[in-house]
C-alpha positions as CSV (number, residue, x, y, z in Angstrom):
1,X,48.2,-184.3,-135.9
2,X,50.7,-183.0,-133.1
3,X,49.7,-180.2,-131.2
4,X,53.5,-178.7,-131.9
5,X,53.1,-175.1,-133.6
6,X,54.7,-174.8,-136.9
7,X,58.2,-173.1,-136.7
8,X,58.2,-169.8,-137.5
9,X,60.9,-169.8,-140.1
10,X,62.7,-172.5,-141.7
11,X,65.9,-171.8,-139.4
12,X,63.8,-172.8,-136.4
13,X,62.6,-176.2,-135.2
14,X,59.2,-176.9,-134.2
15,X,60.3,-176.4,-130.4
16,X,61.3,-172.5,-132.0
17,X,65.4,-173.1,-131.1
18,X,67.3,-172.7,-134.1
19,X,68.5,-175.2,-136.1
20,X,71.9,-175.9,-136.9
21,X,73.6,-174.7,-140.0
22,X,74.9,-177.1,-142.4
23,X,78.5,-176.3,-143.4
24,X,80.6,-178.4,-146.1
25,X,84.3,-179.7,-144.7
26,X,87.3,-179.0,-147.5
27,X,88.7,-181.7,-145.8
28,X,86.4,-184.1,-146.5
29,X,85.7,-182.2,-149.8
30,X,89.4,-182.6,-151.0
31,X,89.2,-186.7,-150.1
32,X,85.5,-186.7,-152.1
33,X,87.5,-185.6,-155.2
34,X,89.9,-188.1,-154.6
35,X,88.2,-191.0,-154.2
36,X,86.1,-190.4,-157.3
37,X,88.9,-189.2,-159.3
38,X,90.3,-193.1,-158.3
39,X,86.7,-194.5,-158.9
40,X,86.7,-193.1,-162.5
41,X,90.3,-194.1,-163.1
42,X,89.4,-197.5,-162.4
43,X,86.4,-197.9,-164.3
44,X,88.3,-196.7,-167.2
45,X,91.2,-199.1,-166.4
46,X,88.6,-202.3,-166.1
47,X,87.4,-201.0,-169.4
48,X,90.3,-201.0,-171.4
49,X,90.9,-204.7,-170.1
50,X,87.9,-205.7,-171.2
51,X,88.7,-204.4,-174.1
52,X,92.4,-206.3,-174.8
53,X,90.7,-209.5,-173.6
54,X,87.9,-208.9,-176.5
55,X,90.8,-208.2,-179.3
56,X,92.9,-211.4,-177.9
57,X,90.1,-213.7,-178.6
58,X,89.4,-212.1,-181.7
59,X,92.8,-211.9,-182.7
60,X,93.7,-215.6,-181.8
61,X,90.6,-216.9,-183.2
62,X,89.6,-218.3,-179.9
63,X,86.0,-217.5,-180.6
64,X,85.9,-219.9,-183.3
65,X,87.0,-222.5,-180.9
66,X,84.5,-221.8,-178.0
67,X,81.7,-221.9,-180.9
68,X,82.7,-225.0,-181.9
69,X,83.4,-226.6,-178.9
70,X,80.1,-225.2,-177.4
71,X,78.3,-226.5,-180.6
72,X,79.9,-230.0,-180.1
73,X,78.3,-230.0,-176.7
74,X,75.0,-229.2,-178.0
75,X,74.7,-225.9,-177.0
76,X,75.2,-224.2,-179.7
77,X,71.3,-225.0,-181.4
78,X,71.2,-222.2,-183.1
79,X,72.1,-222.1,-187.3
80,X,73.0,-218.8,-189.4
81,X,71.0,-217.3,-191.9
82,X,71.9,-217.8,-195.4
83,X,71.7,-215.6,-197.1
């Protein structure tokens, strides 16, 4: 252990000089906002285009194609349930 004296309030450092006061810039407040107002704009754009790509394969019936072409390659091992 140190031989430093605990400070005598939580304002003070061990040395006893005051510490310095933490204060929030509206600048920098104002360009947090901002950037996750853009963050959460994008997510929601790279959502929605994973969504049209999902109904474009669905819709064109490329899924089909990718099953069968994956099944002709031999990866496609596995076999439905009937049922």
């Amino acid at each position: 252990m140190s031989d430093m004296p605990l400070p005598a309030t939580a304002t003070e450092t061990p040395e006893g000089t005051p510490r310095p006061t933490a204060e929030l810039d509206p600048a920098r407040q104002a360009q947090a906002k901002r950037l996750a107002t853009t963050r959460r704009l994008l997510g929601l754009v790279d959502l929605a285009l994973g969504l049209v790509a999902l109904v474009v394969v669905f819709a064109l019936g490329l899924h089909l194609r990718l099953r069968d072409g994956l099944a002709s390659a031999g990866l496609g091992g596995w076999q439905p349930i009937t049922g």
